[in-house]
N, C-alpha and C positions, 0 to 999 in steps of 0.2 A: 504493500500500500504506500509505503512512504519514498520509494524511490521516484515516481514519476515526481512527486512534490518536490523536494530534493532537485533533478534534471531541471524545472521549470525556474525553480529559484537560480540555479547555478547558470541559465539561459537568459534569466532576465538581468543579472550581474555583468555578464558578460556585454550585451548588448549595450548597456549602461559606458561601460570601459572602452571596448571595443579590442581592447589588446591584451594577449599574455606572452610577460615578458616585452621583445622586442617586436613582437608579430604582432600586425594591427589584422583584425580579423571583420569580417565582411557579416552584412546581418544574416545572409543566404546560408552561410558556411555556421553561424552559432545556430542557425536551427534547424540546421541539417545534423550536425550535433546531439543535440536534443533530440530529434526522431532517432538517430539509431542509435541512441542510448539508453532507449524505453525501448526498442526491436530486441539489443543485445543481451541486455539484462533479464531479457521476458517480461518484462510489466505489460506488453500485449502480444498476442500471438499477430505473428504474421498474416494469419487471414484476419481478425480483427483488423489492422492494419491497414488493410488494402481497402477492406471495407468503409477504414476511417474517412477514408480521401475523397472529399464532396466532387466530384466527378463534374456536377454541372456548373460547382465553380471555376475548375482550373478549362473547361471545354469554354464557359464566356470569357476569360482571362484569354487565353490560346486565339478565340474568335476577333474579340477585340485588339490585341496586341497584330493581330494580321494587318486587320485596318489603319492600325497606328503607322505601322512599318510601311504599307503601301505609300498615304501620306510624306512621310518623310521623306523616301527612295526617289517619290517624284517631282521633290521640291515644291509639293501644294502647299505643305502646312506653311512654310519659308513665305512662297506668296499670301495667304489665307492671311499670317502674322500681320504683315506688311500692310494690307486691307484694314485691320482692324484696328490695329493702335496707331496708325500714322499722325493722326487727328490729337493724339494726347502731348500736348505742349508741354507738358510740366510732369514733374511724380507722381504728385496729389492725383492726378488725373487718369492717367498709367493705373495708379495701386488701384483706385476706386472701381473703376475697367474693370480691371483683373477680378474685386473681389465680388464684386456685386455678379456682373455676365455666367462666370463660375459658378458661381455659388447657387444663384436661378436655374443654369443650365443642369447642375446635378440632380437638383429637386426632376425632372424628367428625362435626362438621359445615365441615370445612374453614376454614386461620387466613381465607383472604379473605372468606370470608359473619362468621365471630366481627367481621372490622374493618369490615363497611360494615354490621350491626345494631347494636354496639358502642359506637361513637364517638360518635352522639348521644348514647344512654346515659350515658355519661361527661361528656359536657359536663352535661348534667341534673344527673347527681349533685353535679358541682362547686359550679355555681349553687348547689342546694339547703342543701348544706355549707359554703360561702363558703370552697372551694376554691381553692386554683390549680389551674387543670385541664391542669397541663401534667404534674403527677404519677400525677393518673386516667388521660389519654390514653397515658404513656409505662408506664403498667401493665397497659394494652390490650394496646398492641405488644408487649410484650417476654415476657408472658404466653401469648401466644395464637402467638408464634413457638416457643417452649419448649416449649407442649401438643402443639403439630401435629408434632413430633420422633416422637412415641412410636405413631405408626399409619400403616399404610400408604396412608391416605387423607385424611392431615391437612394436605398441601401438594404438589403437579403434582410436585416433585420425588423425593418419596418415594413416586408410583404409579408415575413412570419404574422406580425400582430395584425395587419388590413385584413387576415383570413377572418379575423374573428370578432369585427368590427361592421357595423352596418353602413354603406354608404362611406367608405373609407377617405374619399377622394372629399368628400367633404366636410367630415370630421377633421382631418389633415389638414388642410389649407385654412377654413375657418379658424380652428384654434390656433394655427403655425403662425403662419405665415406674418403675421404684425409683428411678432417675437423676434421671427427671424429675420427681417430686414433690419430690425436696430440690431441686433446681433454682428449682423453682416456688416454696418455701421461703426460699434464698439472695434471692431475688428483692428479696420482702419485706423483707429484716433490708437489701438493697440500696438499697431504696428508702429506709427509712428513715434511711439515714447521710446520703442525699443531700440530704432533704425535712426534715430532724430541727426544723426550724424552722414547718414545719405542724404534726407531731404534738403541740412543745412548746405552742403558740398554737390547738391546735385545740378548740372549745366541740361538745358533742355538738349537731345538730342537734334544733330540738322536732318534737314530734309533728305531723305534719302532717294534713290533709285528704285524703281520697283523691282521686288524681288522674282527673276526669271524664272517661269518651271522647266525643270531639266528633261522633264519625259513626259511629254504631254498626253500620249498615250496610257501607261501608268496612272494621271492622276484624273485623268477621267475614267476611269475603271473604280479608283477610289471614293470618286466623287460619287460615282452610282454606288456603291457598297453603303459609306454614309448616309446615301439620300434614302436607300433601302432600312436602314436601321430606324432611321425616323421614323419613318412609315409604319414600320412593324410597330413601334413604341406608342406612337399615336392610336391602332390599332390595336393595343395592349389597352389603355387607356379607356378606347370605347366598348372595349369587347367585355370591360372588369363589371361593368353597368348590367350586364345579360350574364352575370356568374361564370362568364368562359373563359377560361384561363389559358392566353397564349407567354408561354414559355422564354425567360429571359435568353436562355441558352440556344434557343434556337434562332433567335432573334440576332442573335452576334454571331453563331454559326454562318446563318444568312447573310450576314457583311460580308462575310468572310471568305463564301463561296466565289461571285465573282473573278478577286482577285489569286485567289486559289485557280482558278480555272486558266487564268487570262496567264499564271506564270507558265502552268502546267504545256500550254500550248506553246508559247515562248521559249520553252526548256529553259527559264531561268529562277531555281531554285535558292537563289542566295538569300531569299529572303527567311529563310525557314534557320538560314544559318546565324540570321542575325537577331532573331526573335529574343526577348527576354527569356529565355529557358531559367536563370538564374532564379528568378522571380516565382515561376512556378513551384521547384523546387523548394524555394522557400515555403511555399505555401501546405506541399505534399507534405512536408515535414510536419511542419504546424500540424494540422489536419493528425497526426498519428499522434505527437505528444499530447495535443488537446486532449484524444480520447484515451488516453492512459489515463491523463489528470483525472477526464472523469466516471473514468469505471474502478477508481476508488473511492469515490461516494463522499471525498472529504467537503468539499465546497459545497454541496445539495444539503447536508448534515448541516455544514454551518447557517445555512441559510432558514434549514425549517426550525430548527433550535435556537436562532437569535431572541431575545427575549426583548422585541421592539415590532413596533406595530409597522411592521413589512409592507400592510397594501395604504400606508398614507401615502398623500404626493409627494412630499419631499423626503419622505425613507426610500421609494420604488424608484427616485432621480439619485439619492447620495448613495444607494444600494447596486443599482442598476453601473453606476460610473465606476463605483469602485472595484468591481467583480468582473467586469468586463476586461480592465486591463491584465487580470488572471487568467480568465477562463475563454478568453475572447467572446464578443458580443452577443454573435448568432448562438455559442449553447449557451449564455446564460439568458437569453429569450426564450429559448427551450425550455431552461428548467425553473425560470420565475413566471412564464405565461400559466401552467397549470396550477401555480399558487395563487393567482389574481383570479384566475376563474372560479376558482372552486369556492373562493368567499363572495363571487360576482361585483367583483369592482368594479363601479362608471368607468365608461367611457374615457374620462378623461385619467384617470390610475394605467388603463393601456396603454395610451398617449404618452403617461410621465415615463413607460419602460420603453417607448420607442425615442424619446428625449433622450435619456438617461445613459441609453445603451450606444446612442448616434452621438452624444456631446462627447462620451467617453475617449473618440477619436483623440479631440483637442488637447485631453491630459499627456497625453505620455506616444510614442513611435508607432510602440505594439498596441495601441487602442484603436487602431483603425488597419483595414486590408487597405487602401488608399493609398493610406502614409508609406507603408513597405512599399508599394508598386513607385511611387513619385519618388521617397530618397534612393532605393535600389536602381533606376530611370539616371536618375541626378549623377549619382555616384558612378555607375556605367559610363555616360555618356559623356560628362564635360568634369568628373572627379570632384565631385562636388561634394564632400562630406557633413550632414549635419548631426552633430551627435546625440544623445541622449541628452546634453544638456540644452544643448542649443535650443531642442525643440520644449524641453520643461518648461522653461523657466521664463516663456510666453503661453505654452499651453495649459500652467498652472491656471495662473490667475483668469486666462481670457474663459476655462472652463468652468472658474466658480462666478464671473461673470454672465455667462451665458445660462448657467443653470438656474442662477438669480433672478435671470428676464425669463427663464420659461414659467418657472414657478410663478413668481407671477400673475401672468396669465393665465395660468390650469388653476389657482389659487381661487 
């Protein structure tokens, strides 16, 4: 029982560090760790295991990072960039861009597709601005975790609770949505006390050239793949109204097809060489440690045995946040929704566990799938390392901020 507990502490230590001894170690590689340390030791058998690995998340991760990769190769996203922020004179204007567009965008196309088309973007932008891009990349995440609060298709955790909600879409938005625009607000006036030494020292960017696409071919291929994913998602959207449930995973699959097709005919498979594999990996990993943690029953224990009135609003928000960063979000949705039902908590008690469980992102690295995909992204691509600290010691405060405005309002 106590080994998986043990691997998780020793994984979340590490993550925090980042190095032992002289070896700086990668997040992919500490919980790849962690999974075959709970494989080795047997704290789950190997078919457990295999079983653990949510299959239809690493297939929309796989689906989406196709699409991401098509983008880039064609140099759309480079143009699309160029399109979109040209117009912003100044930072203030820039950050605000960034946080609000994000942030709205993830509330319907999911925070995990906003971080893996995202996070290039951001690193672009930096460059171009002569940025530090550890404030663009940490306005991704903290954004686009905040937008996907306010829909019941903005993040795996909050379509676990729209199952069991009447009229989800507007429940969600009703009660969100006010919260979350000053949220998205705090954010910014957040950002700026932290960065106050960019915006002091920041020269407007000149006028640029517009950015060329390199394979016009390619990014109209992409562009159909995108326009496809919309479509489906809008169609997700209407379809949730007549209780039919079309499938996230097939949704990103179907991006994906396409340009799958279009390499396949081409015979150029580089792109499969260059996909975040890394990222996955980390994910598969998780996915096994998680269920070792939880088929020792210590965290479920704690929770039914706490001697605190578990279905208030602001216990299900300070319970839900805390727990999450353990146990990752999606199971402790799992294993706190059958405690909320069974005393039949309002409406707005579900709510506070899809708050709770979505703010949790903004504490800490491993409180959101996002945050892994956007610094793993970061760190890959332009070496951009944000550490454990880096991201605390913004995502402290902005999360007892944020949890302050929702309460709030469910209050």
């Amino acid at each position: 029982m106590i080994i998986p507990l043990v691997v998780l502490a020793i994984v979340f230590c590490l993550i925090i560090v980042r190095k032992v001894g002289r070896v700086k170690l990668k997040v992919w590689q500490i919980m790849s760790f962690g999974g075959l340390a709970v494989l080795l030791t047997g704290s789950i058998s190997f078919l457990d295991a295999i079983k653990s690995i949510k299959m239809d998340v690493m297939l929309f991760l796989f689906g989406m990072f196709v699409v991401g990769q098509a983008f880039e190769d064609s140099g759309y996203l480079r143009h699309v960039s160029y399109k979109l922020f040209r117009k912003a004179k100044s930072l203030d204007a820039l950050l605000l861009f960034i946080i609000f567009s994000a942030g709205i965008s993830s509330a319907l196309l999911m925070n995990d597709t906003l971080a893996i088309v995202g996070t290039p973007i951001m690193l672009l932008l930096a460059k171009q601005h002569k940025l530090n891009p550890k404030l663009l990349i940490l306005a991704l995440a903290f954004s686009i975790t905040i937008g996907s609060v306010m829909s019941p298709i903005g993040n795996p955790q909050n379509l676990l609770i729209a199952n069991h909600i009447n009229n989800p879409f507007g429940e969600f938005f009703s009660r969100l949505i006010i919260p979350t625009l000053i949220n998205l607000g705090l954010l910014f006036l957040l950002l700026k006390l932290f960065f106050k030494e960019q915006f002091h020292n920041h020269k407007a960017a000149k006028e640029r050239e517009p950015e060329k696409i390199k394979n016009p071919r390619l990014a109209l291929i992409a562009k159909l793949s995108l326009a496809l994913v919309i479509i489906l998602i809008a169609a997700k959207i209407i379809l949730y109204f007549f209780h039919i449930e079309l499938n996230m995973v097939l949704i990103a699959l179907a991006g994906a097809a396409p340009i799958l097709i279009y390499r396949a005919i081409s015979r150029s498979f580089h792109i499969m060489r260059k996909l975040d594999w890394h990222t996955l990996l980390f994910f598969a990993a998780m996915f096994i440690l998680m269920q070792s943690v939880w088929q020792t029953g210590f965290f479920q224990f704690v929770i039914q045995n706490l001697k605190l009135n578990i279905v208030s609003t602001p216990m299900i928000l300070i319970i839900s946040t805390i727990l999450s960063q353990l146990i990752s979000n999606v199971p402790l949705v799992a294993l706190y929704l059958p405690l909320l039902q069974h005393v039949q908590v309002p409406v707005h008690g579900l709510i506070a566990l899809a708050v709770g469980s979505t703010v949790a992102g903004n504490m800490t690295i491993m409180g959101a799938a996002s945050n892994i995909i956007i610094f793993h992204k970061a760190e890959r691509r332009a070496d951009v390392s944000i550490t454990f600290w880096d991201f605390f010691k913004i995502g402290l405060p902005l999360t007892i901020i944020n949890l302050l405005t929702y309460w709030a309002f469910l209050h």
